[in-house]
MIRO-511347 format. One record per residue: residue number from 0; residue in one letter; x, y, z of N, C-alpha, C, O, CB in turn. Coordinates in Angstrom, 1 decimal. Glycine has a CB too. Layout:
! MIRO-511347
(NUM,'a',(X,Y,Z),(X,Y,Z),(X,Y,Z),(X,Y,Z),(X,Y,Z));
...
END
This chain:
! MIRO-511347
(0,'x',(82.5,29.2,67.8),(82.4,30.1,66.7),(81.2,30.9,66.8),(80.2,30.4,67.1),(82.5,29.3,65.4));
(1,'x',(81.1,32.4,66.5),(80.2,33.1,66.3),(79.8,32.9,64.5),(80.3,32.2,63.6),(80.6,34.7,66.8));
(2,'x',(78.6,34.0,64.8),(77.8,34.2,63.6),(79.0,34.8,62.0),(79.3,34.5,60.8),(76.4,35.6,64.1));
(3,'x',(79.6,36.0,63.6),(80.1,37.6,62.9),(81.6,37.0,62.2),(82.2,37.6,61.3),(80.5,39.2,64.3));
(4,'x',(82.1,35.7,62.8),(83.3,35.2,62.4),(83.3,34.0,62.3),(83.5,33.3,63.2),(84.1,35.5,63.2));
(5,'x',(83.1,33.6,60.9),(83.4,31.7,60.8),(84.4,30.9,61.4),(84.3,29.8,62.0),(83.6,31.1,59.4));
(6,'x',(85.5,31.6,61.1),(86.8,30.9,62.1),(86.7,31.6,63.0),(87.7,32.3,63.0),(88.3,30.9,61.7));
(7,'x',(86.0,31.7,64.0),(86.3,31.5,65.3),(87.2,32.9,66.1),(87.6,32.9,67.2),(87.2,30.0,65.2));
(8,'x',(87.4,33.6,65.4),(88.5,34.6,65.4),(87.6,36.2,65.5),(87.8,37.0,64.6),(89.5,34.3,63.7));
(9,'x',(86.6,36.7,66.5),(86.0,37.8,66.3),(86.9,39.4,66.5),(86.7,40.6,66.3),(84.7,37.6,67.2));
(10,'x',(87.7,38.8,66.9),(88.8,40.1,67.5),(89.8,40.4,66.4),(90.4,41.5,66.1),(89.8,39.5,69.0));
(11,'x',(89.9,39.0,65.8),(90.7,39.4,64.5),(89.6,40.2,63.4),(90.1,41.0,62.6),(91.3,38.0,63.7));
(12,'x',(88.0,39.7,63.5),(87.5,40.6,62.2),(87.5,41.8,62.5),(87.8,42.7,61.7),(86.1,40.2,61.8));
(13,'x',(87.0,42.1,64.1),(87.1,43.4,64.8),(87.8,44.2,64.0),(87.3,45.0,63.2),(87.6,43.3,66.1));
(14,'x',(89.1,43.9,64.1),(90.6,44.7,63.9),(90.3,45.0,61.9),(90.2,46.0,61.3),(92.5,43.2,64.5));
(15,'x',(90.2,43.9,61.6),(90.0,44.1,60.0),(88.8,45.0,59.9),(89.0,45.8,59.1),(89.7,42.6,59.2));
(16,'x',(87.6,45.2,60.5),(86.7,46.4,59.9),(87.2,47.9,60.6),(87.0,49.0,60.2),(84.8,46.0,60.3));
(17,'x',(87.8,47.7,61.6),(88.5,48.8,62.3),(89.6,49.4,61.1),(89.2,50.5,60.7),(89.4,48.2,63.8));
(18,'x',(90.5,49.1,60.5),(91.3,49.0,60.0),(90.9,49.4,58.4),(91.7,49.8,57.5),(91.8,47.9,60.4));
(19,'x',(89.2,49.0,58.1),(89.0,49.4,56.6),(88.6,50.7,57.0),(88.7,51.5,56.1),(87.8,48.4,55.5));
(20,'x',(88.1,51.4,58.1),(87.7,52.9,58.5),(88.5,53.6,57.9),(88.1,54.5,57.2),(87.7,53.3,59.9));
(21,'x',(89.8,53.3,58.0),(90.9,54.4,57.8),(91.0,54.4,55.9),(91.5,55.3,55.3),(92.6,53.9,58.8));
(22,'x',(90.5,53.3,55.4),(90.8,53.8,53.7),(90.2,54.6,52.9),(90.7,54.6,51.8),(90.7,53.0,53.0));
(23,'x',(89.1,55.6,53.2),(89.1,56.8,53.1),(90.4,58.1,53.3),(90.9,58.8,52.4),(88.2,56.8,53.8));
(24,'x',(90.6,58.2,54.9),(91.2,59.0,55.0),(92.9,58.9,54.5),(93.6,59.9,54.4),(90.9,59.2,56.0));
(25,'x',(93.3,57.5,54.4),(94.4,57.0,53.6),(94.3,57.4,52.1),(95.3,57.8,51.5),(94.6,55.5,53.8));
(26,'x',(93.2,57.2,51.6),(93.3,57.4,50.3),(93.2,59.2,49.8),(93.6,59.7,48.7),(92.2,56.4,49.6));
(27,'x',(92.6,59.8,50.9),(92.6,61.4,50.8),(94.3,61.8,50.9),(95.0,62.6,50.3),(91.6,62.2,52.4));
(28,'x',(94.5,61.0,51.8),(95.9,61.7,52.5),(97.1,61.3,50.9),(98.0,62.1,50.4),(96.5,60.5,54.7));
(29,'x',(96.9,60.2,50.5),(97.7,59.9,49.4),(97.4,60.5,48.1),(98.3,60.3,47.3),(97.8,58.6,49.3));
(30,'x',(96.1,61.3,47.7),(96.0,61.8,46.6),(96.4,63.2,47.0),(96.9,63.9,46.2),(94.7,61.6,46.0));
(31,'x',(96.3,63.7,48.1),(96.8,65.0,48.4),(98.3,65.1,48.3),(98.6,66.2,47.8),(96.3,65.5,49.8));
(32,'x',(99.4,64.3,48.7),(100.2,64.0,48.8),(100.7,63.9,47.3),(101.7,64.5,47.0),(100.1,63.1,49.6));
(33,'x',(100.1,63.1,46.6),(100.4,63.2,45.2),(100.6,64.6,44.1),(101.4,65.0,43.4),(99.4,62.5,44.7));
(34,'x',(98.8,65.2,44.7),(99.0,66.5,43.8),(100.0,67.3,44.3),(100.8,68.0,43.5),(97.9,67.3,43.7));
(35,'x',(100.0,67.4,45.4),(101.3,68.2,45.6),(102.7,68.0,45.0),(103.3,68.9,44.4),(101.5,68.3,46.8));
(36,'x',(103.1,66.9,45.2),(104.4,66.4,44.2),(104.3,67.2,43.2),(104.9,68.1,42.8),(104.4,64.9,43.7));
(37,'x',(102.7,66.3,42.7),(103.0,66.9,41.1),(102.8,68.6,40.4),(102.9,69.2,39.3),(101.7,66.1,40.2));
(38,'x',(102.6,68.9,41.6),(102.8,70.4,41.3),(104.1,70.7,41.4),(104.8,71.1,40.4),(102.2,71.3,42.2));
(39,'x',(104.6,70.6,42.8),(106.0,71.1,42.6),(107.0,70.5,42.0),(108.1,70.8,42.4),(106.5,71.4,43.5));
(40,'x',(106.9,69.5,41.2),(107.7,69.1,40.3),(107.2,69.5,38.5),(108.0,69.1,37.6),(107.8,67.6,40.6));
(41,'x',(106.2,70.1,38.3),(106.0,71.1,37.2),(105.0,70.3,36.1),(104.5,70.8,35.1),(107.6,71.6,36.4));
(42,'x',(104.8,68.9,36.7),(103.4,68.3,36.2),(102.3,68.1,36.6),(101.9,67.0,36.9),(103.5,67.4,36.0));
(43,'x',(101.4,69.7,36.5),(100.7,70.1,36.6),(100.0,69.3,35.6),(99.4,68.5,36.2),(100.9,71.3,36.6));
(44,'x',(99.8,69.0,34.0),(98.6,68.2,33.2),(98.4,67.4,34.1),(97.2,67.2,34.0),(98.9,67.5,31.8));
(45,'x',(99.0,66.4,35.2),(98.4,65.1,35.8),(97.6,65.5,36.9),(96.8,64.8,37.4),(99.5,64.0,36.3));
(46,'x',(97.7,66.9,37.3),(96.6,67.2,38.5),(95.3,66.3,38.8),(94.7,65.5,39.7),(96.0,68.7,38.2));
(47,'x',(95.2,66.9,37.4),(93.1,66.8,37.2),(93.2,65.3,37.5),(92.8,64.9,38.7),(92.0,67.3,35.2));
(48,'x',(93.8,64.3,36.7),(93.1,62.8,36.2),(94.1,62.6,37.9),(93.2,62.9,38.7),(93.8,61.7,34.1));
(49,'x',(94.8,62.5,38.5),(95.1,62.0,40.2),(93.9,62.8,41.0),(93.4,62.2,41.9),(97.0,62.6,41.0));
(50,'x',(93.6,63.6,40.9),(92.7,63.8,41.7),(91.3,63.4,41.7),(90.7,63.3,42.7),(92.6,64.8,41.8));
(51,'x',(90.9,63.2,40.4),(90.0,62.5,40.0),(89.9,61.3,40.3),(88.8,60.9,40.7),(90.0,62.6,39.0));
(52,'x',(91.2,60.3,40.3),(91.1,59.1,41.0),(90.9,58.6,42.3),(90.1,57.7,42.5),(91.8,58.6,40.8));
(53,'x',(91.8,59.6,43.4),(91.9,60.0,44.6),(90.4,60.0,45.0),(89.9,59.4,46.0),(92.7,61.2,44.7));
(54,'x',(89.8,61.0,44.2),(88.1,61.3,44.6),(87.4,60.1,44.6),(86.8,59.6,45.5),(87.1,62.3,43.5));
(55,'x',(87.6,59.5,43.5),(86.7,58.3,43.2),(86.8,57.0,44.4),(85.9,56.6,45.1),(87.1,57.7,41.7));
(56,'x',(88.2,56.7,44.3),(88.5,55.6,45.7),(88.1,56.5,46.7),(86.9,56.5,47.0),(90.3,55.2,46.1));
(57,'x',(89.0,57.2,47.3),(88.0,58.2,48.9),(86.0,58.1,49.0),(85.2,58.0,50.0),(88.3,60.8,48.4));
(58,'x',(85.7,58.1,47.6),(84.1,58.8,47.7),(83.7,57.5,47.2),(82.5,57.4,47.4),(83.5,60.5,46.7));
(59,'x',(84.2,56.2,46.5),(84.0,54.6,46.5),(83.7,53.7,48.0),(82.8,52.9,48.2),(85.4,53.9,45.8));
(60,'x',(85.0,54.3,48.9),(85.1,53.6,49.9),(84.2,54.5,51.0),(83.8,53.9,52.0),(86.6,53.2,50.1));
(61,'x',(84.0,55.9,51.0),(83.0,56.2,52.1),(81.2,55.4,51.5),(80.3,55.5,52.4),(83.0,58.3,52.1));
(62,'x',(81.0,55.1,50.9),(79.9,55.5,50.1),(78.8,53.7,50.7),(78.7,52.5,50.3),(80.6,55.6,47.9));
(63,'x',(78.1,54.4,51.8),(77.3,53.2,52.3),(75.8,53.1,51.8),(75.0,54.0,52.0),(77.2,53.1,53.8));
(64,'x',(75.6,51.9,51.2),(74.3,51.8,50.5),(73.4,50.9,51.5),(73.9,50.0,52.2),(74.4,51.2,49.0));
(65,'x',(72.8,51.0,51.4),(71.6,50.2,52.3),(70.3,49.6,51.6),(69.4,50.5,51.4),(71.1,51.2,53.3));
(66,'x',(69.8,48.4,51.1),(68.7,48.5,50.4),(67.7,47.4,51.1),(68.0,46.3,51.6),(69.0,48.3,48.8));
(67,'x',(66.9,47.9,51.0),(65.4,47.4,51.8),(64.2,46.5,51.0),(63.6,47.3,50.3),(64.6,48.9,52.3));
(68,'x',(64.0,46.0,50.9),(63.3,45.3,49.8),(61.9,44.4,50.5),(61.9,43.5,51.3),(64.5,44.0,48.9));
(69,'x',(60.9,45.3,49.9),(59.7,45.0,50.5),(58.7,44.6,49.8),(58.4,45.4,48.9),(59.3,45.9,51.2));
(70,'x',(57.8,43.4,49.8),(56.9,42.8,48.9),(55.7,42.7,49.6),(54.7,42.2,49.0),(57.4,41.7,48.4));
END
């Protein structure tokens, strides 16, 4: 067993942080996908609040914090 993987399994975690890369561009690709629907189906009022959510997940899951703590 490594550090990076308690079970023993580093090829499987590999694949799992490989795999969270793409939920950004999944979640771009599915709010874009949405507003468009909702345009051309004439429910335009839901634009704003799906895109708004779309932003938030996309710009939640890019969003790397780093904190340093020094005494």
């Amino acid at each position: 067993m490594s550090a990076a993987s308690p079970n023993g399994h580093p090829e499987r975690v590999a694949r799992l942080r490989d795999s969270i890369r793409w939920l950004p561009a999944l979640a771009t690709a599915l709010t874009a996908l949405a507003v468009i629907l909702l345009i051309l189906t004439g429910n335009t009022g839901l634009v704003t609040p799906v895109a708004a959510l779309g932003t938030a997940i996309a710009g939640g899951a890019a969003i790397k914090v780093t904190i340093n703590i020094r005494r």
